[in-house]
C-alpha positions as CSV (number, residue, x, y, z in Angstrom):
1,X,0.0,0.0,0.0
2,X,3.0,2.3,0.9
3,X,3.8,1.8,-3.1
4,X,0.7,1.9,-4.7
5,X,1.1,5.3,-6.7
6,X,-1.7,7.7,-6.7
7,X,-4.6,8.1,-3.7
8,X,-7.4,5.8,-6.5
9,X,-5.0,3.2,-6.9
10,X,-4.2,3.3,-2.4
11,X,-7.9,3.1,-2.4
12,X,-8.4,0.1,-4.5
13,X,-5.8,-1.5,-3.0
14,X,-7.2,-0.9,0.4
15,X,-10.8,-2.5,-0.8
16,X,-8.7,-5.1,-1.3
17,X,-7.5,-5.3,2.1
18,X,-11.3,-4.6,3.5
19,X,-12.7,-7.5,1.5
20,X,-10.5,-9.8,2.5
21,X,-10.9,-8.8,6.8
22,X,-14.9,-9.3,6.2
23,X,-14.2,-13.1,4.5
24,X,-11.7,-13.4,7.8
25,X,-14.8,-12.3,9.6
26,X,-17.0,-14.5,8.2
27,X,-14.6,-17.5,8.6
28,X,-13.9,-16.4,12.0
29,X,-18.4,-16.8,12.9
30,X,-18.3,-20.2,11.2
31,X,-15.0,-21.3,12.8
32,X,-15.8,-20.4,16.1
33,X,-19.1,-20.7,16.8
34,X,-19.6,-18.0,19.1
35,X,-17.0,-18.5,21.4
36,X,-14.0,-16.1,21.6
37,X,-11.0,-17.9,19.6
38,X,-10.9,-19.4,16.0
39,X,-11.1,-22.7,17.6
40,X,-13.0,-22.3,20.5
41,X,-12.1,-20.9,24.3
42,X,-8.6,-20.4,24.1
43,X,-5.9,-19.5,21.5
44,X,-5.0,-22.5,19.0
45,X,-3.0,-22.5,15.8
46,X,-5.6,-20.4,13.6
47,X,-4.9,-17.6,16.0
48,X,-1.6,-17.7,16.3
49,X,-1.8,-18.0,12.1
50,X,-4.2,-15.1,11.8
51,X,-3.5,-13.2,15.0
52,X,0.6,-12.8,13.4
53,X,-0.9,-10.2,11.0
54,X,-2.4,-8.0,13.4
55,X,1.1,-6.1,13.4
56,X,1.3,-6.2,10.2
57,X,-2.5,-4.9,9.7
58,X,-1.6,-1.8,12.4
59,X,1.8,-1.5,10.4
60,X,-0.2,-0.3,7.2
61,X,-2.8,1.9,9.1
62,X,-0.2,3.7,10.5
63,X,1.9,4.2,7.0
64,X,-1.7,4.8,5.0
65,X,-3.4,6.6,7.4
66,X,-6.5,4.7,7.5
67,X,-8.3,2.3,10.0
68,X,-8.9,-1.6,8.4
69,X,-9.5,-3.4,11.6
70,X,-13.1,-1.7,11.9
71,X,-15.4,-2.5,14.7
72,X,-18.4,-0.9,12.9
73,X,-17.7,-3.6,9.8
74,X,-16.1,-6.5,11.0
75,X,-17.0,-6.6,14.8
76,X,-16.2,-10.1,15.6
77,X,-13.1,-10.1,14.3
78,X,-12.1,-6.7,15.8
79,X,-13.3,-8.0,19.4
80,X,-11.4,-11.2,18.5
81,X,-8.7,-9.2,17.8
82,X,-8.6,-7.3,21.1
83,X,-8.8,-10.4,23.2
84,X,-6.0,-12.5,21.3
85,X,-3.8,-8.9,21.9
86,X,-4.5,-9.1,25.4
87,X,-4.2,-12.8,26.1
88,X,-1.3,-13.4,28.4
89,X,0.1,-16.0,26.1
90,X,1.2,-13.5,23.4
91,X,0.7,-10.1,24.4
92,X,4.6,-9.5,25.3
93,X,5.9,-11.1,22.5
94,X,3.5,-9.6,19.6
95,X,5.0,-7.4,16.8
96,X,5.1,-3.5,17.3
97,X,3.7,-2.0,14.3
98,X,6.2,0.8,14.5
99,X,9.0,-1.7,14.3
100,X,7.4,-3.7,12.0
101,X,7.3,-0.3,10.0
102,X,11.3,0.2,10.4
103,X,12.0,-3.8,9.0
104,X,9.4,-2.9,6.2
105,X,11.2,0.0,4.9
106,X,14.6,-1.9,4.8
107,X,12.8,-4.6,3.0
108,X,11.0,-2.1,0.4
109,X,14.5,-0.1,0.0
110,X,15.9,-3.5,-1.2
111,X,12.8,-4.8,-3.0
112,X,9.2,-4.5,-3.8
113,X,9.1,-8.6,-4.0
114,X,9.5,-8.9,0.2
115,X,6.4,-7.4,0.3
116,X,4.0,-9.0,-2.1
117,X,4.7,-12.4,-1.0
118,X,0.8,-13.0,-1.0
119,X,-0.5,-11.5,-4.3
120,X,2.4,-13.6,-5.5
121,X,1.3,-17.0,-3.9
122,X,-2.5,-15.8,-5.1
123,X,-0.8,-15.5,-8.4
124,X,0.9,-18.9,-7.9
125,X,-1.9,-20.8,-7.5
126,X,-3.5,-19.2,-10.8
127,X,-0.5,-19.1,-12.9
128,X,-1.2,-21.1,-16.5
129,X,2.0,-23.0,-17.5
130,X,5.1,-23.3,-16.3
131,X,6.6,-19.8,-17.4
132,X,4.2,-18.3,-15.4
133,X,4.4,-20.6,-12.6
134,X,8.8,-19.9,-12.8
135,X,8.5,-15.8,-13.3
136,X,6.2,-16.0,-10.2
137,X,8.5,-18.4,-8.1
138,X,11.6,-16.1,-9.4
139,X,10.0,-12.8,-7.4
140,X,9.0,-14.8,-4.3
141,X,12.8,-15.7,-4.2
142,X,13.7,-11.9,-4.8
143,X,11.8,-11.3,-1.3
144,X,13.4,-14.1,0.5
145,X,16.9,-13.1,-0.6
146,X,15.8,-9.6,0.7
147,X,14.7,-11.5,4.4
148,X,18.1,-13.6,4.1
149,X,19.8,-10.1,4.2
150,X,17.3,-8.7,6.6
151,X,17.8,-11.7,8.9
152,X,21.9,-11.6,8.6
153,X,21.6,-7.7,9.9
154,X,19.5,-8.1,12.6
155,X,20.8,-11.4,14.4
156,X,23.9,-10.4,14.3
157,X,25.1,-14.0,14.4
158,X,22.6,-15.3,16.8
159,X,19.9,-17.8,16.6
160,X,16.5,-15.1,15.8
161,X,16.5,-11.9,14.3
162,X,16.2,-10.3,17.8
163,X,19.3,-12.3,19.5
164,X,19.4,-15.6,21.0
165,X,15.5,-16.0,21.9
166,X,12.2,-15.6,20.0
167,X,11.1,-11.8,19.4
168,X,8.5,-9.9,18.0
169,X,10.3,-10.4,14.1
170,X,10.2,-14.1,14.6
171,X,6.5,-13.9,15.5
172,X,5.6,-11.5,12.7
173,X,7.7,-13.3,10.1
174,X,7.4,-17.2,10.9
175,X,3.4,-16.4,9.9
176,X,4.4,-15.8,6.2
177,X,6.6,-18.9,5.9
178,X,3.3,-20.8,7.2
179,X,2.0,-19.8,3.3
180,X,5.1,-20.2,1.8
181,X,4.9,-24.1,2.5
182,X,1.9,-23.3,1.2
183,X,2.9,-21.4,-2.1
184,X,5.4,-24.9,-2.2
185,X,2.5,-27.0,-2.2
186,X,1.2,-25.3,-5.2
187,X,4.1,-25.1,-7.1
188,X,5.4,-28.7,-6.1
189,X,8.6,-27.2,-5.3
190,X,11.2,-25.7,-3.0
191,X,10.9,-22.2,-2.6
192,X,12.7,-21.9,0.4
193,X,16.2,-23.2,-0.4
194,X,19.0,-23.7,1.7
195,X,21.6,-23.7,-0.9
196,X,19.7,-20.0,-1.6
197,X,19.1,-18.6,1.9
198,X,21.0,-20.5,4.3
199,X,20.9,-18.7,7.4
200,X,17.0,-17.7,6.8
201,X,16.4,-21.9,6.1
202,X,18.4,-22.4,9.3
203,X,16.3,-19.6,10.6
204,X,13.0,-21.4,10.1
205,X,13.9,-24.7,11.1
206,X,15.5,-23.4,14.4
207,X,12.3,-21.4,14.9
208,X,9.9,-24.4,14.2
209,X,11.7,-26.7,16.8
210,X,11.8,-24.6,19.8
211,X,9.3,-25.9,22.6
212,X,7.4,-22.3,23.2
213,X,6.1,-22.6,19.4
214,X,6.3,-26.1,18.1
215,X,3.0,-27.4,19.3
216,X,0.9,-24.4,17.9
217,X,2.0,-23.9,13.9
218,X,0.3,-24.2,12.0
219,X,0.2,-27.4,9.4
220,X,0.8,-26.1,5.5
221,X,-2.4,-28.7,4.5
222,X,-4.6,-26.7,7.4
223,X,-3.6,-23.3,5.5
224,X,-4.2,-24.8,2.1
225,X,-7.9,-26.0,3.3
226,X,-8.5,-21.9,4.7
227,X,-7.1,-20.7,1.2
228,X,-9.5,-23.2,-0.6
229,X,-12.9,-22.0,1.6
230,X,-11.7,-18.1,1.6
231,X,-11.6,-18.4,-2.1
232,X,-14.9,-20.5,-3.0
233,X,-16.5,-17.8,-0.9
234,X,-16.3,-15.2,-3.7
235,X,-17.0,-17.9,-6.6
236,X,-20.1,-18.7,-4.9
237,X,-21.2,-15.3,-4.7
238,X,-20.6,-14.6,-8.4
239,X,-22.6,-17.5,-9.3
């Protein structure tokens, strides 16, 4: 959104972004029947999937200027929202949206591609033959060369981009790799390569093993089902 040139094409893109939040509203009434988590009373791996974007969600009202998590038009998810930010579990190690903001602007200053990691694995799924499938897979590597140089700046030769323990970045950025599994699904193929990004690779793995985490991720065929539903939604309405 920080990118889109113009205030008609920052609107369109933020329709977008409000389109999407009322289908994660919708999912969230189905998926939780009435009670106050995704998967029922307490926080399970759909809120710890979704609930990893909040900072990223607060990140872009700050840099556009404009409120997305709206209580007027997506209420459930906005009260959802507040409790998951307030659960003891995760409220001290959620993302800051202003540092979320610094990391974005290293990424953007080294490329666009960091950032559109989920157009791009929309545009995965749809892509027609295998030149479309490889340009695609070729910009999603662009961003993860961009993290890889992210991650080597930050950790300073630790274990997490905050130091020897899990942070805020680890939170914020594990989410995304939760889709790229997926984006590997659809592409039957590596995307994250350790012979490309060695340290970021390590990164994940390192991240996916540690006991505070391990239990709660996520599984890539659980994301690809949520992708699946979130998308027949708008089919079936055009029908």
């Amino acid at each position: 959104m920080r990118w889109a040139q113009g205030e008609e094409a920052k609107v369109a893109l933020i329709e977008k972004v409000v389109e999407g939040l009322a289908l994660l509203e919708e999912a969230f009434v189905e998926c939780s029947k009435g009670k106050a988590y995704f998967g029922g009373d307490s926080i399970g791996y759909l809120d710890i999937t979704f609930g990893s974007f909040l900072g990223w969600l607060k990140m872009v009202e700050i840099a556009a200027d404009v409120k997305l998590v709206d209580e007027a038009k997506i209420p459930e998810l906005a009260g959802w929202a507040v409790r998951f930010s307030s659960n003891d579990a995760v409220k001290d190690v959620l993302p800051e949206p202003k540092k979320l903001l610094e990391l974005y602007k290293i990424l953007q200053a080294r490329t666009k591609a960091a950032a559109l990691w989920f157009p791009l694995l929309r545009e995965l799924r749809s892509a027609q033959g295998e030149e479309a499938k490889a340009a695609v897979i070729r910009q999603i590597s662009a961003g993860l060369e961009s993290l890889e140089e992210a991650f080597v700046k930050f950790s300073k030769g630790r274990g997490y981009f905050g130091g020897d323990s899990i942070g805020y970045f680890d939170i914020a950025l594990r989410c995304f790799l939760g889709w790229l599994k997926v984006g590997e699904i659809t592409a039957d193929g590596k995307l994250l390569d350790e012979a490309e990004t060695p340290k970021l690779a390590e990164w994940a793995v390192r991240f996916a093993l540690d006991d505070a985490v391990k239990d709660v991720l996520p599984q890539p065929e659980k994301l690809v089902e949520i992708l699946e539903m979130l998308q027949a939604k708008p089919q079936a309405a055009a029908k």
